[in-house]
C-alpha positions in Angstrom: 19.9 -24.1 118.7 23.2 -23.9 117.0 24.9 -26.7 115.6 28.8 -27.1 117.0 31.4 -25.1 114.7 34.9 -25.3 114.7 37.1 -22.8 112.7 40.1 -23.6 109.9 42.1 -21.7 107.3 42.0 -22.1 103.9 44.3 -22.3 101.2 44.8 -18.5 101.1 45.3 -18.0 104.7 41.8 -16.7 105.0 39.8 -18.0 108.5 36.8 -19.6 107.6 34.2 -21.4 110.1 32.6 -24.9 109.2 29.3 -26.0 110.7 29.4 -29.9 111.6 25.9 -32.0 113.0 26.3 -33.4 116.4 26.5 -36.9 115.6 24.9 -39.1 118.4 24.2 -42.6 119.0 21.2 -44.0 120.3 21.4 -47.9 121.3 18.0 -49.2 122.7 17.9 -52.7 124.6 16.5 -55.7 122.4 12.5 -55.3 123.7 10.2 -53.4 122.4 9.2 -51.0 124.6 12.6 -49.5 125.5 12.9 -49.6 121.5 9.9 -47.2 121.2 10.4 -44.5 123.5 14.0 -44.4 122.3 13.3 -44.0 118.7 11.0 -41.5 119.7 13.4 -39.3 121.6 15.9 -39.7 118.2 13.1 -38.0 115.7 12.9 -35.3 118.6 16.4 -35.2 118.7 16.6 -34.7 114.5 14.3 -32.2 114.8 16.4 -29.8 116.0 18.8 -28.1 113.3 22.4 -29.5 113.7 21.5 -32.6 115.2 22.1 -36.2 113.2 20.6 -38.9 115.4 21.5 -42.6 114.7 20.2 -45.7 115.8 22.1 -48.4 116.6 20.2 -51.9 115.9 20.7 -55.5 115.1 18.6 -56.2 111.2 15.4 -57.7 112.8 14.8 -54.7 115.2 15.4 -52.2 112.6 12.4 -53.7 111.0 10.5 -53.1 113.4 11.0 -49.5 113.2 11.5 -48.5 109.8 7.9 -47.6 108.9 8.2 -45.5 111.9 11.3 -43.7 110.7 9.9 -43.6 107.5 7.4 -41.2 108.3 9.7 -39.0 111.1 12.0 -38.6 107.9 8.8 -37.7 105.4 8.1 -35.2 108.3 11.8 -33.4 108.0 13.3 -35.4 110.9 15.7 -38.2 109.3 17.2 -40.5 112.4 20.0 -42.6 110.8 20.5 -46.3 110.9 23.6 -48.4 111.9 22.7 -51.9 111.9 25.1 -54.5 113.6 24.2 -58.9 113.5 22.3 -60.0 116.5 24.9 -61.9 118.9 24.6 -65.3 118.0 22.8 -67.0 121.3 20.8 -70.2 119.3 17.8 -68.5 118.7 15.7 -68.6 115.3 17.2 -65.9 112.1 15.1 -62.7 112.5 13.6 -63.6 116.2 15.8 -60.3 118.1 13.6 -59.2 120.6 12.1 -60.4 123.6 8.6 -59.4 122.4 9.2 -62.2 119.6 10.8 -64.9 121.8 9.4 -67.5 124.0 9.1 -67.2 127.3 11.6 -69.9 128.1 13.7 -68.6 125.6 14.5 -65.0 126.8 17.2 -65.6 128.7 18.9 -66.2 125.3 18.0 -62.1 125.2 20.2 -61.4 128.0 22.6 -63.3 126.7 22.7 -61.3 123.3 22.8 -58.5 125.7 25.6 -59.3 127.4 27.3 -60.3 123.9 27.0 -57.1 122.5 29.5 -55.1 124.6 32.3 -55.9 122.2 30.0 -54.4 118.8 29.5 -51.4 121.0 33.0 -51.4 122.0 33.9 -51.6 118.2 31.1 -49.3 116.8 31.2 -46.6 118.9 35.1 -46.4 118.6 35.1 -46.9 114.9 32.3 -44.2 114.1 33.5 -41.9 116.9 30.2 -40.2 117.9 30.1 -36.6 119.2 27.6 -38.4 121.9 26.0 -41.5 123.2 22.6 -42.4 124.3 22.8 -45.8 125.3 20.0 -48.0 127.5 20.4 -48.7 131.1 21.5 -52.4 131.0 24.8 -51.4 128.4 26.7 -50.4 131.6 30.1 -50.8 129.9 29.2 -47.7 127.4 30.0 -45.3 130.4 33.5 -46.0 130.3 33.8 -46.3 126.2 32.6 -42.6 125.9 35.0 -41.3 128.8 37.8 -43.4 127.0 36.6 -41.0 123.8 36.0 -38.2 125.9 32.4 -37.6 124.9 29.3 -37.5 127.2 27.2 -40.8 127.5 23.5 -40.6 128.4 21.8 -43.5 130.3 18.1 -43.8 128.5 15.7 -45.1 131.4 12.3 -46.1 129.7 10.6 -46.5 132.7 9.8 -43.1 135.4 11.4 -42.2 138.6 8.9 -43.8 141.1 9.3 -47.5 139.7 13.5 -46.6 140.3 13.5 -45.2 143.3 10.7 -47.9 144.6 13.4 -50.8 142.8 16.9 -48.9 143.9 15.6 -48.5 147.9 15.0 -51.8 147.5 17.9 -53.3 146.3 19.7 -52.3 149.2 17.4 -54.4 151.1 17.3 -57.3 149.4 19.1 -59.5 152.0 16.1 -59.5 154.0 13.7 -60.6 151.2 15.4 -63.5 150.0 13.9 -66.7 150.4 17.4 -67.4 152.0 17.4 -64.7 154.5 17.8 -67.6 157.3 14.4 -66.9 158.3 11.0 -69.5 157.7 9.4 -66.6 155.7 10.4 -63.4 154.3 8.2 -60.5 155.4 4.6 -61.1 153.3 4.6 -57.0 153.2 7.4 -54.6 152.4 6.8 -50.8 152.9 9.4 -49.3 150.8 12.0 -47.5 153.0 13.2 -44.0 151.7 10.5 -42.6 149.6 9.2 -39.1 149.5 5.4 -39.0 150.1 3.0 -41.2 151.4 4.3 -44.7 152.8 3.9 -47.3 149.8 4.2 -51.0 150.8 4.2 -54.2 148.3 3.8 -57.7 149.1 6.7 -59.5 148.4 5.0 -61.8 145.7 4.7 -58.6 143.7 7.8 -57.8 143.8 10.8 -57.9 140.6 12.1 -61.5 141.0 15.9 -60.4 141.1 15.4 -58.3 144.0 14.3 -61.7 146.1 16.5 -64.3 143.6 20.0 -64.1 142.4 19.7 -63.6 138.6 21.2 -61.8 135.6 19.7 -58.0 136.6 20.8 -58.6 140.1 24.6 -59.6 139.1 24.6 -56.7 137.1 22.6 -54.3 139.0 25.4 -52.8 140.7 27.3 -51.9 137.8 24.4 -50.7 136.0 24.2 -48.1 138.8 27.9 -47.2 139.0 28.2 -46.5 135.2 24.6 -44.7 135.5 26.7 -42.6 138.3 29.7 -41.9 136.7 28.2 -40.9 133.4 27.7 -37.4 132.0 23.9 -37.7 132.8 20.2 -39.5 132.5 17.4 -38.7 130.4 14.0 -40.4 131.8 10.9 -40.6 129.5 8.4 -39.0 132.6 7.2 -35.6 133.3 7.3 -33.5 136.6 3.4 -33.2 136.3 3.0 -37.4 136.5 5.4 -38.1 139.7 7.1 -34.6 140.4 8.3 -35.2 144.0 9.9 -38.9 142.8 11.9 -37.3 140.1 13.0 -34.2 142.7 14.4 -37.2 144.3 16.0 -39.3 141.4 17.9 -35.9 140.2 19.3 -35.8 144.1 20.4 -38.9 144.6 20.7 -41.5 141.3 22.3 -39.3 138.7 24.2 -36.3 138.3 22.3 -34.5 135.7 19.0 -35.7 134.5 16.1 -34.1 132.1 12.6 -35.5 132.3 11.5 -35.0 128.5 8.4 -37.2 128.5 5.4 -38.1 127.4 8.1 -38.9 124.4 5.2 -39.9 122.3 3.1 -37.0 122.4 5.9 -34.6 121.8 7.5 -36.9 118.9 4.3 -38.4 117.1 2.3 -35.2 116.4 0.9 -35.6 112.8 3.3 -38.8 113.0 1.3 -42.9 113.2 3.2 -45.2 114.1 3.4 -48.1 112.2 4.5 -52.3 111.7 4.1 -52.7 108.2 1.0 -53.1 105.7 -0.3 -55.7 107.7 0.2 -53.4 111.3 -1.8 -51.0 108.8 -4.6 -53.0 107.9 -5.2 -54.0 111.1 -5.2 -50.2 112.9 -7.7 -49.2 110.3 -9.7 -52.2 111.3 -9.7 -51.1 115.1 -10.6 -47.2 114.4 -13.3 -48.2 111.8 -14.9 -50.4 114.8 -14.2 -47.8 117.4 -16.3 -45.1 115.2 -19.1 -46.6 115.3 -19.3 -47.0 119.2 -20.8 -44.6 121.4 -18.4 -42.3 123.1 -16.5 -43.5 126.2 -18.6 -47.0 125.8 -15.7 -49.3 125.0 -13.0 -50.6 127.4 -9.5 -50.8 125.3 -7.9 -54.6 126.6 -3.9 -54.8 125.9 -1.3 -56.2 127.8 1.9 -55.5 125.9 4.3 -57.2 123.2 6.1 -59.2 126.2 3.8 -60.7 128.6 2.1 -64.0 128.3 -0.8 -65.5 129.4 -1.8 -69.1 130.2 -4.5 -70.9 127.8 -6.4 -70.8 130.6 -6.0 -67.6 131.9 -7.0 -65.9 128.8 -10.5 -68.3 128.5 -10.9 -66.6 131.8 -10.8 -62.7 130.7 -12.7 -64.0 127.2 -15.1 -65.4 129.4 -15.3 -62.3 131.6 -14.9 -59.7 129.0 -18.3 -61.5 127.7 -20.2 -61.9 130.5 -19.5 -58.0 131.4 -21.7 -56.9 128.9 -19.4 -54.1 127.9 -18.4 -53.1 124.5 -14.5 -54.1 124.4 -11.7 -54.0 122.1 -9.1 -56.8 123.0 -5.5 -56.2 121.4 -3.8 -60.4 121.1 -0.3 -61.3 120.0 -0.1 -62.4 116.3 1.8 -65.3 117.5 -0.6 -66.5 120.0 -3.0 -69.3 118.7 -6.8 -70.1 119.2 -6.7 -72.7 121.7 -7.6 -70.7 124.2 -10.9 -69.7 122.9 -14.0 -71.2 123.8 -16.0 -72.9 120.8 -18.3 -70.3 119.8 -16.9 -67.1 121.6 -15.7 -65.3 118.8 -18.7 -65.7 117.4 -21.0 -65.0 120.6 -19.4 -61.5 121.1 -19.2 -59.9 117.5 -21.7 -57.4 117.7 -19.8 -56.2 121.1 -16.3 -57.3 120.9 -13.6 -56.9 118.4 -9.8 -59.3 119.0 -7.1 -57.5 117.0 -4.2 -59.9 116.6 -0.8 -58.5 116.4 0.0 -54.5 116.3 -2.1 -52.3 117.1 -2.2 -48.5 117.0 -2.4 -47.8 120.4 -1.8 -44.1 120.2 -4.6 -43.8 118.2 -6.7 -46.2 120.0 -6.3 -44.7 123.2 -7.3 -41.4 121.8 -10.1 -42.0 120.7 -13.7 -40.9 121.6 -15.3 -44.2 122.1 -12.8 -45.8 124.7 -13.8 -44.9 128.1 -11.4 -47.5 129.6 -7.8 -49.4 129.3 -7.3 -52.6 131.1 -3.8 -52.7 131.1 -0.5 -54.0 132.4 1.0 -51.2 133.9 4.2 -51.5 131.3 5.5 -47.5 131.7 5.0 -47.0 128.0 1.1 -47.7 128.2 0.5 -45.8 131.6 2.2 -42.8 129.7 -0.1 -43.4 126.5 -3.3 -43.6 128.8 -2.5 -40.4 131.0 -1.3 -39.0 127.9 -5.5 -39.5 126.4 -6.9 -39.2 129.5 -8.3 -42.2 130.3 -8.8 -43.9 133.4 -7.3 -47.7 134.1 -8.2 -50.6 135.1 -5.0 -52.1 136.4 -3.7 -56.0 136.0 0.4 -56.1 136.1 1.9 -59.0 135.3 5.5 -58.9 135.2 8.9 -57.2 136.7 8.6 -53.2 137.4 4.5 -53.5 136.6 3.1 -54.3 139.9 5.1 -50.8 141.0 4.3 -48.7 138.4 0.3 -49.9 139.5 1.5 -48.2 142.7 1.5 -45.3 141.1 -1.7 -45.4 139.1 -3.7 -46.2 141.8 -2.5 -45.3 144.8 -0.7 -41.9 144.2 -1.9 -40.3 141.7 -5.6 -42.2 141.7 -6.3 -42.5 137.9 -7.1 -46.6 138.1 -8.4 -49.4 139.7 -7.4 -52.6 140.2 -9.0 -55.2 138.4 -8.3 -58.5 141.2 -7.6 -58.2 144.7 -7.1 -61.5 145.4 -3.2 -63.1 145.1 -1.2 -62.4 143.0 2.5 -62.7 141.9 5.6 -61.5 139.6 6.7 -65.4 139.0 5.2 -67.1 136.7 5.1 -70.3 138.8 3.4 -68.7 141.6 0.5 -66.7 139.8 -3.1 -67.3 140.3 -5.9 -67.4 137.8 -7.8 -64.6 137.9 -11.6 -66.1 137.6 -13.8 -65.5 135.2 -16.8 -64.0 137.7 -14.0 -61.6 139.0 -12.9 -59.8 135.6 -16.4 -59.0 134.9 -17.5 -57.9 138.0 -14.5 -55.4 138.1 -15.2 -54.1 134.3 -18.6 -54.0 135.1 -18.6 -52.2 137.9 -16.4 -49.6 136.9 -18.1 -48.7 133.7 -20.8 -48.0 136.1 -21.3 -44.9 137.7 -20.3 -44.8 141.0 -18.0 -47.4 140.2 -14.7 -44.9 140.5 -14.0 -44.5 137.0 -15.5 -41.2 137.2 -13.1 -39.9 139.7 -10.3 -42.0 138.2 -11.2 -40.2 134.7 -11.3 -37.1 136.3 -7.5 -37.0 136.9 -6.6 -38.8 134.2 -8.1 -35.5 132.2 -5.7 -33.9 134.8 -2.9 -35.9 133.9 -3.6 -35.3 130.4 -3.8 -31.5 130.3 -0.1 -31.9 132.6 0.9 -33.8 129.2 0.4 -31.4 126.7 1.6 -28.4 128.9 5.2 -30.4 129.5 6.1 -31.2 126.0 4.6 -27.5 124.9 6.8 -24.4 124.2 8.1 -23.4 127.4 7.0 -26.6 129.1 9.0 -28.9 132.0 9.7 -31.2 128.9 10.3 -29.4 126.0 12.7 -27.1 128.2 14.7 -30.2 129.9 15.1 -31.5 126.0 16.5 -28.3 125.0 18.8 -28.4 127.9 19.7 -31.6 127.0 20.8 -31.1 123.4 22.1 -27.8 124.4 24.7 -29.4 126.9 25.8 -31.8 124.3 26.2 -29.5 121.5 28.3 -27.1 124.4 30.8 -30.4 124.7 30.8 -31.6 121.0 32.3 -27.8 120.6 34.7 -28.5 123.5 36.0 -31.8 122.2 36.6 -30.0 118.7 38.4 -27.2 120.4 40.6 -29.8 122.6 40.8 -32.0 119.5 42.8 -29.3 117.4 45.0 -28.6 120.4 46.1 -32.0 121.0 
């Protein structure tokens, strides 16, 4: 792939032809896992001669990323930095990201959100990028770039079927707010307009702004429209995963868009992914552990760098992880203390049970011989990393798009279980402890044969194989990246061209 060229004359009249990169931006939303798949698709973007990728981050989420970059660069594919100050919303120096905030802090999040439209504004002007990549929620960079005349790119880090489930719902949203001027909104909403088998969703599971005026639903609209009116969308999914959903999305919610996931598995190979020398330490610790485990023995426990758990919820899976009698590797947030745990837990389960606190390489981890099973949240970047391996799920989504994207794992494409069928809710005021009894009797059982993990492994191996073949040579993937880039090098070359004639 060519780089753009534009040609000039030099002193002696002579025509001569100079090469220049396409320069483009990537700006990823202040939460970890947008961050992730975006940096990703940058060192895939670097790796293509011509090409000069730059992120576009506020101090304390560049750190979170360096080590990462660090190694893409070591590997011949250097992604810039441009670092602007975190809006100033009254939150702690160095806590940027909803991963390290409170919970009853993270509106202050949005807020910096909202906040930064005037950097962007200033940034993307100043530097004058040949292209933009910018996250969903920064709406207002749609109209920036066509003010510069250059392409923006909406970045979606979550797949097609959690959209089009959230977007054919939207339009419906009158008649599942609490204020609908009915006693009770409808317990159970089949989704209206899907392809494929009916899905429905009780309305407990469901994203709160789609039932309660917030932040994402005042800005939904606009989201969309910019989304719309922009030169195109790039997804981190693959055909092979939810092929019939993103036949849809490219008809009716964009007007391009490439599907050039799993991001991680075409953008890590050879590459760890790191958080610093403690990060490190504490990877090594995990695979060490996990090698000396018989294959497909141990069930891999992580629920993301956002959600939260009550004290009392997590006494309830330590309790159950324990009384399952299964080998398990249980992935904690650093910041979360020991309250929780029962006196003498830690201590009970040691020759069975290994709690990482803080990062964790779940790549690696997830790849690995011994794990034979991921109790998970359903966050999009973890059901990619588990199809991605192969390995079956055991579902328990907590929070906003999570109970969807379950939808899928389940009930679609059948590589997972659930781990409760009892109640269960997206607000936090409305959830339910999950008992004790419950968690073990659902990791017990389906570490068991017959217990559906076989049949949910089965297609994980499926989805897996799907994987690979996308980002190959020649795959879905790897062919809608190359479009991609392609297309923006085509207009980089155009806006030179118009740029002389003006």
């Amino acid at each position: 792939m060519a780089a753009a060229s534009f040609s000039a004359t030099s002193d002696d009249g002579a025509a001569v032809t100079e090469t220049a990169p396409l320069r483009v931006f990537f700006i990823p939303l202040f939460a970890t896992g947008h961050m992730i798949p975006m940096v990703d698709l940058a060192c895939l973007f670097a790796g293509r001669p011509g090409v000069e990728p730059t992120l576009v981050l506020t101090p304390a989420n560049a750190d979170l990323i360096r080590s990462t970059l660090d190694r893409s660069a070591a590997a011949g594919r250097s992604v810039r930095l441009l670092l602007f100050p975190f809006p100033s919303v009254g939150l702690p120096d160095g806590v940027e990201n909803i991963a390290t905030t409170p919970a009853s802090d993270t509106w202050r999040v949005h807020k910096a959100v909202e906040l930064a439209q005037s950097v962007h504004d200033e940034l993307i002007r100043l530097h004058r990028p040949d292209a933009v990549v910018a996250d969903i929620p920064y709406w207002w960079t749609t109209s920036i770039a066509a003010d510069l005349g250059i392409p923006r790119i909406t970045f979606h880090a979550v797949g097609c079927f959690p959209q089009l489930v959230m977007n054919n719902l939207f339009r419906i949203r009158s008649e599942l707010a609490i204020n609908n001027g009915s006693s009770s909104p409808t317990p159970i909403v089949t989704v209206p307009g899907l392809p494929g088998r009916s899905i429905s969703i009780p309305r407990a599971e469901l994203p709160s702004f789609l039932k309660t005026p917030n932040h994402m639903t005042a800005a939904w609209d606009r989201m969309k429209q910019a989304q719309l009116k922009c030169h195109g969308v790039v997804v981190n999914t693959f055909s092979g995963l939810e092929g019939e959903y993103c036949e849809e999305y490219r008809r009716v919610d964009a007007r391009r868009a490439w599907f050039v996931g799993p991001v991680a598995l075409a953008a890590n190979a050879g590459i760890e992914r790191g958080a610093g020398e403690t990060g490190e330490a504490t990877g090594k610790e995990c695979l060490r552990w996990l090698d000396e485990r018989e294959e497909g023995s141990v069930v891999f426990v992580c629920f993301g760098s956002w959600c939260f758990f009550t004290d009392e919820q997590q006494r309830e899976l330590a309790a159950g992880l324990e009384a399952s009698g299964r080998p398990f590797l249980w992935a904690v947030r650093a910041a979360e203390e020991n309250e929780w745990m029962e006196e003498g837990w830690e201590e009970r389960v040691k020759e069975r049970g290994l709690v990482a606190r803080g990062w964790v390489p779940q790549v690696a981890i997830l790849g690995h011989r011994a794990v034979g099973a991921f109790l998970t949240h359903c966050g999009w970047n973890s059901v990619l990393e588990a199809v991605t391996a192969g390995v079956p799920m055991l579902t328990w989504p907590l929070v906003f798009e999570q109970f969807i994207n379950e939808r899928l794992v389940v009930e679609v494409v059948g590589a997972g279980r659930r781990v409760w069928e009892g109640p269960r809710a997206e607000a936090e005021a409305e959830k339910t402890v999950v008992p004790r009894e419950a968690i073990a009797s659902a990791v017990t059982r389906f570490m068991e044969a017959g217990g559906g993990r076989e049949e949910a492994a089965k297609k994980a191996t499926e989805l897996a194989a799907a994987a690979r073949a996308a980002v190959e040579e020649g795959g879905s993937s790897q062919q809608d990246l190359e479009n991609l880039i392609d297309e923006l090098v085509a207009a980089g070359r155009r806006g030179t061209v118009e740029s002389q004639l003006a």
